[in-house]
C-alpha positions, -999 to 999 in steps of 0.1 A, spaced: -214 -128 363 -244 -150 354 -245 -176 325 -266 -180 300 -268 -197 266 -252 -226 276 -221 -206 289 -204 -192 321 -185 -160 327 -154 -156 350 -136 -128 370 -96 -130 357 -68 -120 380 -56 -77 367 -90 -61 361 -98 -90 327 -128 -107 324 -129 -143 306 -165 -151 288 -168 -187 274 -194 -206 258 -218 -199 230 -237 -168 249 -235 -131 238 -227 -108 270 -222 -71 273 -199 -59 301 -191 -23 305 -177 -26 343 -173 -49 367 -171 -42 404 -135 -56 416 -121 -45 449 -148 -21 459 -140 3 429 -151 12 395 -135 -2 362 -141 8 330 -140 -16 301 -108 -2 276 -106 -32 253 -112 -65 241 -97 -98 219 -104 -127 207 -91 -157 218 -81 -188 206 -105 -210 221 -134 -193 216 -133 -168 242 -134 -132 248 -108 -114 271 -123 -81 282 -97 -56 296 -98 -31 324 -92 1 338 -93 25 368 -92 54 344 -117 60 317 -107 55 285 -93 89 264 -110 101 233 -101 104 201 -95 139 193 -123 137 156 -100 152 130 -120 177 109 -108 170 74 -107 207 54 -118 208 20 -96 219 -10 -100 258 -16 -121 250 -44 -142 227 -32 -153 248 0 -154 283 -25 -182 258 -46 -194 246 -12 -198 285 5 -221 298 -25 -238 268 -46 -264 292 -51 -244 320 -66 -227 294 -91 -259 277 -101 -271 313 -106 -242 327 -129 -248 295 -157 -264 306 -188 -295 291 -198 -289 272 -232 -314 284 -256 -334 262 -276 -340 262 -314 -372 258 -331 -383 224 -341 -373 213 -373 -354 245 -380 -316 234 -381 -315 213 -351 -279 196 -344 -286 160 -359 -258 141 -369 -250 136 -407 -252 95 -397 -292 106 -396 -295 118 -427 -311 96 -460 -278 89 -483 -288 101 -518 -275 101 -550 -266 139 -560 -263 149 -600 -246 177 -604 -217 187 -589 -217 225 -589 -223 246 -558 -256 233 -546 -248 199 -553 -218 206 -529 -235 220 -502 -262 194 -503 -237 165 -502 -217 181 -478 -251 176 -453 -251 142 -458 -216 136 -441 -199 117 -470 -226 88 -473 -241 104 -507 -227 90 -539 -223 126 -558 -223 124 -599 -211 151 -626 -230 157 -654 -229 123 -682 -215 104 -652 -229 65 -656 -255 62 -628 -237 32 -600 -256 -1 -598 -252 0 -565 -267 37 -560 -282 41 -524 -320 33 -524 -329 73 -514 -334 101 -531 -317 112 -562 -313 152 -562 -310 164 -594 -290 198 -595 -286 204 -631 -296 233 -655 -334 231 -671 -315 224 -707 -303 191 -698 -329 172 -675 -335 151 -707 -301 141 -711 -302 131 -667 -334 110 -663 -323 88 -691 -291 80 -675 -315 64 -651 -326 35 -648 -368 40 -651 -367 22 -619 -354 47 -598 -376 75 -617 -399 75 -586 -371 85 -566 -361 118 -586 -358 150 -561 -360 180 -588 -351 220 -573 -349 234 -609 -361 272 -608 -392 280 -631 -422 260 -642 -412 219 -643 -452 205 -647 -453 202 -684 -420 183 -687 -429 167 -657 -464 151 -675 -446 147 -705 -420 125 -689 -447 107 -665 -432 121 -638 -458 144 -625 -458 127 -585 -423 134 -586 -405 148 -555 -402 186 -561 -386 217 -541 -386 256 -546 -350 266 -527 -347 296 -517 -312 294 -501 -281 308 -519 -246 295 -524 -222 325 -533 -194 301 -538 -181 269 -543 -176 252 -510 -195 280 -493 -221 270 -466 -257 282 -478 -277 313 -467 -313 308 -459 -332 332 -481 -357 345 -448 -368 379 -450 -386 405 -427 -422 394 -438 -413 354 -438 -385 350 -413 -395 312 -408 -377 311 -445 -398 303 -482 -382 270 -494 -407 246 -498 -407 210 -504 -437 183 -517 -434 143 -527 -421 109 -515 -390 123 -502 -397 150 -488 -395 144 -451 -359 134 -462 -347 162 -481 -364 189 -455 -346 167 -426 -312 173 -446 -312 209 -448 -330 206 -411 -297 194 -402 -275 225 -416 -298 251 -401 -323 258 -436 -355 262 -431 -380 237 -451 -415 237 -451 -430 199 -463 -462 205 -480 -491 194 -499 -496 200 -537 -517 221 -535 -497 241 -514 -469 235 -528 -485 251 -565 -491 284 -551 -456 287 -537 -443 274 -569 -464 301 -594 -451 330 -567 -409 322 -571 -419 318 -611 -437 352 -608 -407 366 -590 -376 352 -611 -399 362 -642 -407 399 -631 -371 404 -617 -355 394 -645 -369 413 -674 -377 443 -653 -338 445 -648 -328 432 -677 -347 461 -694 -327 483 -677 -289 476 -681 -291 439 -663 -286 457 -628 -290 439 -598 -322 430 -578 -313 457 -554 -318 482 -583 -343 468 -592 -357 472 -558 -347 505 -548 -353 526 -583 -378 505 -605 -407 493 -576 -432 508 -595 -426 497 -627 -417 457 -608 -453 462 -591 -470 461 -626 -455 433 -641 -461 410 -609 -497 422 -606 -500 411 -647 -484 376 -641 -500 373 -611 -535 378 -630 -524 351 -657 -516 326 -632 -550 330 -615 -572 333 -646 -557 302 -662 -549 281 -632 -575 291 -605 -548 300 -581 -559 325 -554 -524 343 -540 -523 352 -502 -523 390 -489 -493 416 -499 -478 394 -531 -459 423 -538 -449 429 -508 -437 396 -500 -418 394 -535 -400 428 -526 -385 417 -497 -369 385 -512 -353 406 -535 -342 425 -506 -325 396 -494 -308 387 -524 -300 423 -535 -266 414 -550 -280 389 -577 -271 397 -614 -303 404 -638 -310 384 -673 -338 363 -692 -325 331 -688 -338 293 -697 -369 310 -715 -383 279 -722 -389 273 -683 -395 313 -670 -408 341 -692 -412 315 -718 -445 300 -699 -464 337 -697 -450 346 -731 -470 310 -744 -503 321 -725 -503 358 -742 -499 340 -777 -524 315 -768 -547 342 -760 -539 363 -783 -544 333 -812 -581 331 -799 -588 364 -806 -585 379 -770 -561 402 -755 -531 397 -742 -533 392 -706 -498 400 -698 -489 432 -720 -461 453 -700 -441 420 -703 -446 408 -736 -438 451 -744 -402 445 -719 -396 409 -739 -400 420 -774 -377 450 -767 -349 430 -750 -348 408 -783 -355 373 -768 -386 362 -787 -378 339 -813 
């Protein structure tokens, strides 16, 4: 062999090969005795060294050992396709309409009132919200969000004085009827303000979303500071909320008053059957009174109702056809058309609202 690199190569005695020194070499064969030798090995030795070793035969082959997969690996491996095929698409929900966010997301609040939709409310907020009964001191240590007040009408005097006037700004009100005169009285006419129409049949009970046919992205409606908040929380147990202005938030607000008002003393009048009755065998009659009310609203406030009021109130009712009938907290419902007619009537005009004041004098509930 030749050197190179400052080494030499040597031909060894039985078919080896010594290469010493700093060079690299290849050697496959060598020629040794007039016949072919194939190299079948090689090691290192001590001094630096490389033995090569070898043969007249060629070396054998190793037989490559095909390693087979488990059964359910080459099944997954014969038809990818077919099982990428058979997984069901996950569907995706609307945005902002009960989308799976976790309770640790939600603004802790303070909730008064302890009944069922003070429940359900705190049970959205994961067990972060300090919840309060009725006369219950308010906690100096209150977290700094919203404070959902879930009381009756007849005792909101008796709550926002339990608080301290500090925290008035962050009062979250979802009384039914009309709240805007108390509200000015109080000076708390910015106030955070919602119109629910979701329904808690019992205590404990998760809520149902009061959607109908002709509004199935749902009614309840939300306006003020904490809005964003509040909507976010019933987000979070599949309700629908609408955040909205005012303004829009005043039209929503005179239609539920027009609809617990024209419910109510329509069935009332007749027995105190349910809104499905009232639905099914007194339309007619439920048609009137809405149109009247819905004539005071927009002759004293200026309010200009979308297409198909009726319409749209009929099928709430629909949706809640099992609810009991009565003229409740008159002060805050039939009370507020009732004032208008006397107002009217005290100027020398004519009532505006007739068919009800008729239905009210006959049920007895005009002091």
């Amino acid at each position: 062999g030749g050197g190179g690199g400052g080494g030499g190569a040597g031909q060894g005695q039985g078919g080896r090969l010594v290469v010493r020194g700093s060079g690299t070499r290849r050697a496959h064969c060598v020629k040794a005795s007039a016949a072919l030798k194939y190299c079948v090995g090689k090691e290192s030795l001590q001094d630096g060294s490389t033995l090569f070793k070898f043969s007249d035969e060629p070396p054998k082959e190793e037989p490559v050992v095909k390693e087979e997969p488990a059964p359910a690996a080459a099944a997954a491996a014969a038809a990818p396709a077919a099982v990428e095929e058979a997984k069901p698409k996950e569907m995706s929900k609307p945005k902002g309409f009960g989308g799976n966010k976790a309770a640790s997301a939600i603004q802790p609040a303070v909730i008064i009132g302890a009944g069922r939709v003070g429940q359900a409310l705190a049970t959205m907020g994961g067990g972060k919200d300090v919840v309060l009964k009725r006369g219950d001191p308010f906690p100096a240590d209150a977290p700094a969000g919203p404070i959902i007040v879930c009381t009756r009408n007849d005792v909101l005097d008796q709550v926002i004085f339990s608080i301290p006037p500090g925290r008035w700004a962050d009062l979250v009100f979802l009384q039914n009827g009309v709240l805007q005169p108390w509200l000015e009285k109080q000076g708390l006419q910015n106030s955070t303000q919602m119109l629910a129409y979701f329904a808690v049949a019992k205590l404990g009970e998760d809520p149902t979303d009061g959607k109908t046919d002709l509004n199935p992205e749902g009614l309840t409606s939300i306006t003020g500071k904490w809005a964003e908040s509040v909507a976010a929380r019933l987000h979070s147990a599949g309700l629908s909320c609408h955040v909205l202005s005012k303004e829009e938030y005043d039209v929503r607000m005179y239609e539920k008053l027009i609809w617990i008002c024209s419910f109510m003393v329509v069935g009332a009048s007749h027995g105190g059957c349910t809104v499905g009755e009232v639905c099914s065998s007194h339309r007619g009659q439920l048609a009137d009174i809405i149109d009247e009310l819905a004539g005071v609203v927009s002759s004293n406030y200026g309010v200009t109702f979308p297409p198909r009021l009726v319409d749209r109130l009929y099928a709430y009712g629909q949706s809640v056809a099992h609810f009991p009938t009565a003229v409740k907290e008159f002060q805050w419902r039939n009370g507020f058309f009732y004032d208008l007619s006397e107002k009217a009537q005290a100027s020398g005009q004519e009532d505006p609202a007739p068919r009800h004041t008729k239905l009210l004098t006959a049920l007895n509930v005009l002091a």
